[in-house]
N, C-alpha and C positions, 0 to 999 in steps of 0.2 A: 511661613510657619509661626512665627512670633508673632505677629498681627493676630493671627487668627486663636494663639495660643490665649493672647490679651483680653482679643474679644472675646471667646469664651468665657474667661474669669469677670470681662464686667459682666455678661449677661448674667451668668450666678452670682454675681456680687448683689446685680440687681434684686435679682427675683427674689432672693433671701432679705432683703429691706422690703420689698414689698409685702413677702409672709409675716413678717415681723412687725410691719405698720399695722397691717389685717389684724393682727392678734392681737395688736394693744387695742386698736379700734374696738373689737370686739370683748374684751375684757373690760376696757373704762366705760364705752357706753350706757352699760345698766346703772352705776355708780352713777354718770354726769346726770342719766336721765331722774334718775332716784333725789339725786341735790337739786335739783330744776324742778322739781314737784315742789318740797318741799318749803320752797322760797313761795307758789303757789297761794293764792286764796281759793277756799273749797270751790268756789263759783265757776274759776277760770282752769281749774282738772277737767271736769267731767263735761266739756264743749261740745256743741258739731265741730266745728271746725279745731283742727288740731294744733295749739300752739307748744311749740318747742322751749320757746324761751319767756319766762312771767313778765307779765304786763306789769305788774308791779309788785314790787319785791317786798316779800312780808315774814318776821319771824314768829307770826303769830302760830304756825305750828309748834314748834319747840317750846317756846313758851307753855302753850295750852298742852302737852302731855309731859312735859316735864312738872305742871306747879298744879294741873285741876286730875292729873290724873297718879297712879301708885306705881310710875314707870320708874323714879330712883330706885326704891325698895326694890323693883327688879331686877336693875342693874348690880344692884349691890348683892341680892342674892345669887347672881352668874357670877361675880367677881368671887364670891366666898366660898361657893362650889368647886370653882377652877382653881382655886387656890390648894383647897382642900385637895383633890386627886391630883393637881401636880404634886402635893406633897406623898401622896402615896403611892403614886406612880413609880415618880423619880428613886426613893427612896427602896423602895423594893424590888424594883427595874434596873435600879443600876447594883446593887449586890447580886441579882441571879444573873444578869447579864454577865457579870467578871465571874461569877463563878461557872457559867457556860465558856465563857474565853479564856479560864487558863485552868479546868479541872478536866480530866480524862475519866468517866464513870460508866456502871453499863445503864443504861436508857436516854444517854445524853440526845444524841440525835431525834429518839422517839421522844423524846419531851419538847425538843423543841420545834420539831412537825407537828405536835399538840399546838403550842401555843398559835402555828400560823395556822392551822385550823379555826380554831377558836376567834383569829381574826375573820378569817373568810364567814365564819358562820351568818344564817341573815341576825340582827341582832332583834329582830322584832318576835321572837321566838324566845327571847330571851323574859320579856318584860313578865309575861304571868306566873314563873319561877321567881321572880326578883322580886314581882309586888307580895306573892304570901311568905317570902324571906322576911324583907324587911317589914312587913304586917307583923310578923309573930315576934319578930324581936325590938320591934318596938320604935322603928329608924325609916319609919314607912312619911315620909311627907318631910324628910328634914334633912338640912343640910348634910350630914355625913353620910345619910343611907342615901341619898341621890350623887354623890361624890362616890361610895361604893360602886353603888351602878355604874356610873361613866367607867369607874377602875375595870370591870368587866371585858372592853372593848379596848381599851386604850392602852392596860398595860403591856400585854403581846407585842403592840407598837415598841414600848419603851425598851423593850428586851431585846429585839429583834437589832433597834438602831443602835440601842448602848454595845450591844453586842460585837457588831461591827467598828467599832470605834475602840473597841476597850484589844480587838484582835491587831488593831495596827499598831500598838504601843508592845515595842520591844521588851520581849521580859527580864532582860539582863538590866533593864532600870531598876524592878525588883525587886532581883536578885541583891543588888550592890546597896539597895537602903535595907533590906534583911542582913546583911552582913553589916554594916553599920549600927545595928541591934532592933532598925522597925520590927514589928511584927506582923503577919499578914495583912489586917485591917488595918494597920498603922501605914504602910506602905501604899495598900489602896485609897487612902485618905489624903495623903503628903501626898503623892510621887501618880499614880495612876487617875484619881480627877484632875489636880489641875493640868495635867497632862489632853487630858479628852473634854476640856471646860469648852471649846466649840463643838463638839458635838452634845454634851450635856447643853448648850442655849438651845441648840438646833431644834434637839427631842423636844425639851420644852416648849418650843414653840410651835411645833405640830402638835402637839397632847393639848396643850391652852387654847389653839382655835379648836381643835376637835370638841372637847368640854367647855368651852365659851358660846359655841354654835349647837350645840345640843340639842335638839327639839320632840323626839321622841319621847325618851325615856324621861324628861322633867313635864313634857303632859300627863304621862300613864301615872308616875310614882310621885306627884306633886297633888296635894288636894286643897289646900288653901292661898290666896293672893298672897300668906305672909312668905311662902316659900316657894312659890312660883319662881322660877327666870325668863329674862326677856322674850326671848322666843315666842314663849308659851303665852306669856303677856301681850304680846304686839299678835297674836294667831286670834286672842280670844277678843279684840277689839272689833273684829268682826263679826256684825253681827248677820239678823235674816237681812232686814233692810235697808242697813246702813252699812258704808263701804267708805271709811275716812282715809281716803289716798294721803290725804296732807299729813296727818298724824303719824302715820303709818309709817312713810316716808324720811319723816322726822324723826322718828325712832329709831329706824335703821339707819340712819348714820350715825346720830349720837352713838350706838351700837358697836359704831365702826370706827368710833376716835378712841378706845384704850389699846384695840388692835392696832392703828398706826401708829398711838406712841411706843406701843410695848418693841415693833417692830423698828421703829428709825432708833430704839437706844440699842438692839441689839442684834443693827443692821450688819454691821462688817462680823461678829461673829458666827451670826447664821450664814454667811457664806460661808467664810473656815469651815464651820463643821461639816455644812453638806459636801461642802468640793473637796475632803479630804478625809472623810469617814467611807466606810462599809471597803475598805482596799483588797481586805482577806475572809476568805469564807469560815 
């Protein structure tokens, strides 16, 4: 009975390492094949024969859409955008979220089956209301009105998650900085964020890649190169009959290095928050 109990536990000890190899197999692939392009000269992409790894190694892509093309200016316009709706996100996401978490009113629950609504909804339905909004008022092609836009979809998120984070903080924390003389806001400032500050990275860093990756809504409500973000940038380099893998390639990962720093500075807090947020409905 023990032998067999054992052998049991390795074969699922096993088969769970090999799911687990599978996955990352399957997740780094596109990346490793993406960086092995990009190392590429345009000659040796587009072969008969298919090579895996470059014959010889060249950073004349990054070079070439970093200095001959308007790929900073795009980065920096994703970075100013994402910046922007996390600051409106967070900042309005996390007061209606504490006010969902510790107010008892009548439409609570129906407003906040609005909000996951409004997540589910498709959002591509969303764009020809939003381009004659910010048409008329004037925020049609610019940073804050395409920061609007993403707010659309992303805040629901922020409410939903602050939500759950702000229910697991005991209210007798409070209580006891209200009898100390806080005032409501004062207590939720002192006592209730830095209390939920892993789950406040967390949101963040689901809202940041969501708004950092954006692709839709910065083609439809974007109409000039000055205000373009990458995405839309690296989509339109394609032309009828030109297909620059190398560039392309090179762009998505440059793309992909402020998401890995943003992530390894605030690697141990985004686990806190995820593995210890949403405990109470």
């Amino acid at each position: 009975m023990f032998r067999t109990k054992r052998q049991t536990e390795f074969i699922l000890n096993t088969a769970s390492y090999i799911v687990i190899v599978f996955v990352l197999i399957f997740a780094i692939a596109p990346l490793l094949w993406t960086f092995l392009t990009s190392l590429k000269h345009e000659s040796d992409i587009v072969t008969a024969d298919l090579q895996y790894v470059p014959r010889e190694i060249t950073f004349e892509n990054y070079i070439s859409i970093w200095t001959r093309s308007n790929y900073p200016t795009l980065i920096g316009n994703s970075a100013i955008v994402t910046t922007i709706t996390l600051v409106i996100c967070l900042t309005i996401g996390s007061l209606a979220a504490y006010g969902f978490s510790r107010y008892q009113f009548r439409g609570r629950s129906s407003l906040l089956l609005f909000y996951l609504v409004i997540r589910m909804f498709p959002v591509v339905l969303l764009i020809i209301p939003l381009f004659i909004m910010l048409r008329d008022i004037g925020l049609l092609g610019r940073h804050f009105g395409l920061a609007l836009a993403y707010t659309t979809f992303l805040l629901p998120l922020c409410v939903w998650m602050m939500k759950g984070f702000f229910d697991a903080i005991p209210v007798d924390l409070e209580d006891a900085a209200r009898i100390d003389g806080c005032t409501r806001l004062s207590a939720f400032f002192r006592v209730v964020l830095p209390l939920a500050r892993s789950g406040l990275v967390a949101t963040t860093v689901f809202i940041g890649i969501g708004a950092w990756n954006e692709y839709l809504f910065a083609l439809m409500l974007t109409t000039t190169q000055d205000s373009r973000t990458w995405p839309v940038g690296l989509a339109l380099m394609v032309g009828e009959f030109q297909l620059p893998w190398g560039a392309l390639s090179a762009g998505g990962m440059i793309s992909i290095v402020p998401v890995m720093i943003f992530f390894a500075i605030v690697q141990q807090s985004l686990v806190r928050g995820i593995t210890s947020g949403a405990v109470k409905g």
